[in-house]
C-alpha positions as CSV (number, residue, x, y, z in Angstrom):
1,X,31.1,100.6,4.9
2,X,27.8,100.5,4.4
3,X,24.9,100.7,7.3
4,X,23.9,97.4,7.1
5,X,27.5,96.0,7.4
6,X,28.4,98.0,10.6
7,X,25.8,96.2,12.8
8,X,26.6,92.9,11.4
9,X,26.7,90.1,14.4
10,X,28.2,86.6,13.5
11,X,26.3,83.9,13.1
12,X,27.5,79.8,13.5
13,X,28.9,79.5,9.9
14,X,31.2,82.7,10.0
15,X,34.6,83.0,11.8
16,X,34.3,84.3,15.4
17,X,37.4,86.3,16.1
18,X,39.9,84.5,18.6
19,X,41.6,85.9,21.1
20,X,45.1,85.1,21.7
21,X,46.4,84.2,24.8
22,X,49.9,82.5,25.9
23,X,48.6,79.3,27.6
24,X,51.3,77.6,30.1
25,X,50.5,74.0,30.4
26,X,52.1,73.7,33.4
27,X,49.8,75.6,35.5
28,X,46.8,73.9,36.5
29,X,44.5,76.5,34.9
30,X,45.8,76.7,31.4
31,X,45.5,72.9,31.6
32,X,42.1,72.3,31.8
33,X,41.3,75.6,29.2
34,X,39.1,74.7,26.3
35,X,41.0,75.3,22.7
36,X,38.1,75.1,20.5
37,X,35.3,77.1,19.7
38,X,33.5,74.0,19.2
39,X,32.9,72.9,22.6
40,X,29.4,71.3,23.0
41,X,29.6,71.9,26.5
42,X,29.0,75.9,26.0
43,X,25.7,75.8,24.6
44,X,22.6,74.5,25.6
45,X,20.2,71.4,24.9
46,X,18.0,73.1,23.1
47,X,20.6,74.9,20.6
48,X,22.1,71.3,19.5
49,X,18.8,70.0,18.9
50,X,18.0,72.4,16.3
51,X,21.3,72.6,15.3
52,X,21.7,71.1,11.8
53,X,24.5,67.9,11.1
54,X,27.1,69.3,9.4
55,X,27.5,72.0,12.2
56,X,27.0,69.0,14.9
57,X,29.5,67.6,13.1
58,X,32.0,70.4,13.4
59,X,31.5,69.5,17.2
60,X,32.3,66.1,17.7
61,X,35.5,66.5,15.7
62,X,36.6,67.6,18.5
63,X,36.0,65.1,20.8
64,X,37.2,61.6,21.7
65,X,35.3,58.8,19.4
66,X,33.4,56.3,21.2
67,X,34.7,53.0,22.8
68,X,33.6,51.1,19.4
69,X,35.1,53.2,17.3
70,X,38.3,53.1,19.4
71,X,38.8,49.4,19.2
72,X,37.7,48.8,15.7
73,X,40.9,51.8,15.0
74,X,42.9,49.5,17.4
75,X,42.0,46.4,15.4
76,X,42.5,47.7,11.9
77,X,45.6,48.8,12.8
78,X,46.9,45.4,14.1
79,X,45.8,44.4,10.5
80,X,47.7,46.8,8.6
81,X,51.0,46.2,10.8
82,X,49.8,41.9,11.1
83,X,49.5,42.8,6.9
84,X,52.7,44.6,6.7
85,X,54.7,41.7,8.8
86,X,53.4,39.1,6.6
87,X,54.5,41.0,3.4
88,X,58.3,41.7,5.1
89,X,58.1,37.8,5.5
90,X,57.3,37.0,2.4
91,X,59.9,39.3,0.7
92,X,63.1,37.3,3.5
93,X,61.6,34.0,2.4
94,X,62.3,34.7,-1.3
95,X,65.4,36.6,-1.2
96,X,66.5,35.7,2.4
97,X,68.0,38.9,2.9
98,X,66.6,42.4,3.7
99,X,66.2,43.5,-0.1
100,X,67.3,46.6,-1.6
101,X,64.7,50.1,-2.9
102,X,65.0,48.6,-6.3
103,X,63.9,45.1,-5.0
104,X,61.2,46.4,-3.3
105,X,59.4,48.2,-6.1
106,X,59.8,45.4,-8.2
107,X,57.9,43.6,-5.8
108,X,55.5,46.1,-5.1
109,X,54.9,46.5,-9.4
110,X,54.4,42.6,-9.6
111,X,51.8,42.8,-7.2
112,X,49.9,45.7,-8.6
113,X,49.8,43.8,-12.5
114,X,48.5,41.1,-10.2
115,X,45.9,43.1,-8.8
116,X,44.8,44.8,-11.8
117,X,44.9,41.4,-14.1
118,X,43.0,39.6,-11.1
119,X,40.7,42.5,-11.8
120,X,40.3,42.4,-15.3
121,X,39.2,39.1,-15.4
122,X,36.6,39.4,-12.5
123,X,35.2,42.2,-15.0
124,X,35.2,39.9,-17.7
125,X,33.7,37.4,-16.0
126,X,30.9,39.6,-14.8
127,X,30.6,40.5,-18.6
128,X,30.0,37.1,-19.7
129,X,27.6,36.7,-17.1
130,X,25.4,39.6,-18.3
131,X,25.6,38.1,-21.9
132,X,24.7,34.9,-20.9
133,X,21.3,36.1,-18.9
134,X,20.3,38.3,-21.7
135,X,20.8,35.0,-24.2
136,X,18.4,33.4,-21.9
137,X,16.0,35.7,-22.1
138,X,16.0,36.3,-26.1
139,X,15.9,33.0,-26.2
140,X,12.7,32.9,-23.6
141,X,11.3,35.7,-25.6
142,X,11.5,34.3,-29.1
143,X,9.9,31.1,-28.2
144,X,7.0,33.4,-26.8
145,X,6.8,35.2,-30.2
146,X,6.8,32.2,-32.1
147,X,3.8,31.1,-29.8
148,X,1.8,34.5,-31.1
149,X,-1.5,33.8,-33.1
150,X,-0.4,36.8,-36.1
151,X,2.7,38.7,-36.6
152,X,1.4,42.1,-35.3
153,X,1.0,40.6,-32.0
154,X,4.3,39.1,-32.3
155,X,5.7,42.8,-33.1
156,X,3.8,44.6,-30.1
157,X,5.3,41.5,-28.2
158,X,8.3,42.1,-29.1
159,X,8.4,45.9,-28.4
160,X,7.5,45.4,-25.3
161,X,9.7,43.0,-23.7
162,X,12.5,43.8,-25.7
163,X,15.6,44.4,-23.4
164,X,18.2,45.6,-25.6
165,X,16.8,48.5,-28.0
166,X,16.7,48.0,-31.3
167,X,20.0,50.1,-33.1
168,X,18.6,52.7,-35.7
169,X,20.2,53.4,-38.6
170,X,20.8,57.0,-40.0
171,X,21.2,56.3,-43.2
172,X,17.7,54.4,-43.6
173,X,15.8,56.0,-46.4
174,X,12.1,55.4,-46.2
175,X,9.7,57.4,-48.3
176,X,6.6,59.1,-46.6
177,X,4.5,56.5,-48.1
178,X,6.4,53.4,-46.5
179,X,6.2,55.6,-43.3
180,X,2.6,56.1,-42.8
181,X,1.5,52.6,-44.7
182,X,4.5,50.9,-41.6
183,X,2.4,53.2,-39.0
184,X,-0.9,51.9,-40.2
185,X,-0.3,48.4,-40.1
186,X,1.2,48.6,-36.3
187,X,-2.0,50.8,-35.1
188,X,-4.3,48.7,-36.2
189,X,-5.4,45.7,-35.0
């Protein structure tokens, strides 16, 4: 071990060792014992104000969430179970009977196609949205080259409201010539 290991004293983000105790819920003195280590009542004000989040954090897992949080657990749960009725309902109205395992996942397949063709077309419908609105504007943006006085100014135009870039092809062989003569005739004006 070396020296500086010996005299090492724990800090908040390392495991302090526990002690272990036998705890008798009966008596009135184990009863009211603290479990955690993460107590926010055994450290001061001034230690959980600079105490960073994530550490606060480790805190109030350890207490009881607030009213709010309470009844919008106790609500969503009423949900789920209202959710889970309706389903069982469902399921006696069709086959009137409490249906078997087999039944069941038949059901439970049909509705997941449902739920992934319901979301395919929503996709697809957001798609043809987005190739509609960028129709619109090509379309807004060749009427305001054809409105240009000269055809460089309709080519500056058009590089800089272009919205979908331009694909470049690889195999494109232009000579140095064609290069620098294409080059002149977009820098100059």
């Amino acid at each position: 071990m070396k020296w500086f290991e010996a005299n090492k004293t724990f800090n908040d983000y390392q495991q302090i060792p526990r002690i272990t105790k036998t705890i008798d819920l009966n008596s009135e003195d184990d009863r009211n014992v603290n479990f955690s280590l993460f107590n926010r009542q055994n450290i001061s004000k001034s230690k959980w104000e600079k105490m960073d989040r994530n550490l606060q954090a480790k805190y109030y897992i350890y207490e009881n969430p607030l009213p709010e949080i309470q009844n919008f657990i106790m609500n969503t749960n009423k949900r789920n179970h209202q959710y889970e009725h309706n389903i069982q309902e469902k399921i006696k109205s069709i086959y009137g009977t409490e249906p078997t395992a087999n039944e069941l996942q038949q059901i439970r397949e049909k509705q997941r196609q449902e739920s992934i063709e319901a979301s395919q077309k929503a996709n697809q419908r957001i798609k043809e949205q987005f190739l509609w609105q960028l129709d619109c504007r090509n379309g807004d943006l060749q009427h305001l080259l054809e409105g240009q006085q000269t055809a460089l100014d309709a080519i500056r135009l058009k590089e800089y409201l272009l919205l979908k870039p331009i694909p470049v092809r690889s195999c494109l062989n232009i000579s140095n010539k064609d290069k620098r003569r294409i080059g002149n005739l977009l820098s100059n004006r």
